[in-house]
KEDREN-268626 format. One record per residue (C-alpha): residue number from 1; chain; residue in one letter; x, y, z. Coordinates in steps of 0.5 Angstrom, whole numbers. Layout:
N
NUM | A | a | X | Y | Z;
...
//
This chain:
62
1 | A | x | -5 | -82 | -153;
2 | A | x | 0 | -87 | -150;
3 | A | x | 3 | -82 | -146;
4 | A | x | -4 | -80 | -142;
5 | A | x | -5 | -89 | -141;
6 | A | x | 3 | -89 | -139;
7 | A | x | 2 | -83 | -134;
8 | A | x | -5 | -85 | -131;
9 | A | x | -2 | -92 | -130;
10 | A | x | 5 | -88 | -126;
11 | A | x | -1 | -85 | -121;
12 | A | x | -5 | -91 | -120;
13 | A | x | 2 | -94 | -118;
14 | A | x | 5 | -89 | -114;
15 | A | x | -2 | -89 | -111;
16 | A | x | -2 | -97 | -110;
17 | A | x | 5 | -96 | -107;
18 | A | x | 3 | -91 | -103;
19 | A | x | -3 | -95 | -99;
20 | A | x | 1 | -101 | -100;
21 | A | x | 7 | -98 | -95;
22 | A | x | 3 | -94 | -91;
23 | A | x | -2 | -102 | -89;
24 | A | x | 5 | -104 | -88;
25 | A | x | 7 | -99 | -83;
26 | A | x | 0 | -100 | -80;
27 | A | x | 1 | -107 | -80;
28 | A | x | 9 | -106 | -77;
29 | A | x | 7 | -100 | -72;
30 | A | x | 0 | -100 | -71;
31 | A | x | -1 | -95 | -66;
32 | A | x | 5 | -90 | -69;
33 | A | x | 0 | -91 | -77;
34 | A | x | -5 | -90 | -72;
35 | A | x | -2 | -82 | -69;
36 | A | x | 0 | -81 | -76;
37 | A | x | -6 | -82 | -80;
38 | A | x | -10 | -78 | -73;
39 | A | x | -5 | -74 | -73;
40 | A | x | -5 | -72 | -82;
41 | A | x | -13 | -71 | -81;
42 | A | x | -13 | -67 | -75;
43 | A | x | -8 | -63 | -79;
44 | A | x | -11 | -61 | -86;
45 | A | x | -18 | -61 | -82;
46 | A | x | -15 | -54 | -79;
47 | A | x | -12 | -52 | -83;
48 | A | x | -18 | -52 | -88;
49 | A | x | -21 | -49 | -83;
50 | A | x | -18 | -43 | -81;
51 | A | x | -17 | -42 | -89;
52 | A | x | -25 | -42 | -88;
53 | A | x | -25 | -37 | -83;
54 | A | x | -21 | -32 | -86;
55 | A | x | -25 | -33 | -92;
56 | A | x | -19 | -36 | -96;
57 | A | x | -20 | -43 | -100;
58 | A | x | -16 | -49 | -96;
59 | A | x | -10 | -51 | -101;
60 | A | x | -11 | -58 | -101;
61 | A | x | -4 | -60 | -99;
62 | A | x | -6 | -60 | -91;
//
């Protein structure tokens, strides 16, 4: 049982740090963070999508 409550709190963590680095990086480079975040989305978006169209599942990683 202590291992799941130490685990979840590891990803909640890392998920807090993450989000935390990227406003930062928003925060210090806004135009940058801006083209990055568009740049990710755009990425997965068709990558999603050409999975589609060949009938294969997107992989989630983008």
């Amino acid at each position: 049982m202590a291992d799941k409550i130490v685990f979840s709190l590891n990803i909640g963590y890392g998920a807090f740090l993450t989000l935390f680095s990227l406003y930062g990086f928003l925060l210090v480079m806004p135009e940058a963070g801006v083209g990055l975040i568009l740049g990710i989305t755009v990425h997965c978006l068709l990558d999603n999508l050409g999975h589609q169209s060949v009938g294969l599942p997107g992989n989630g990683t983008g």
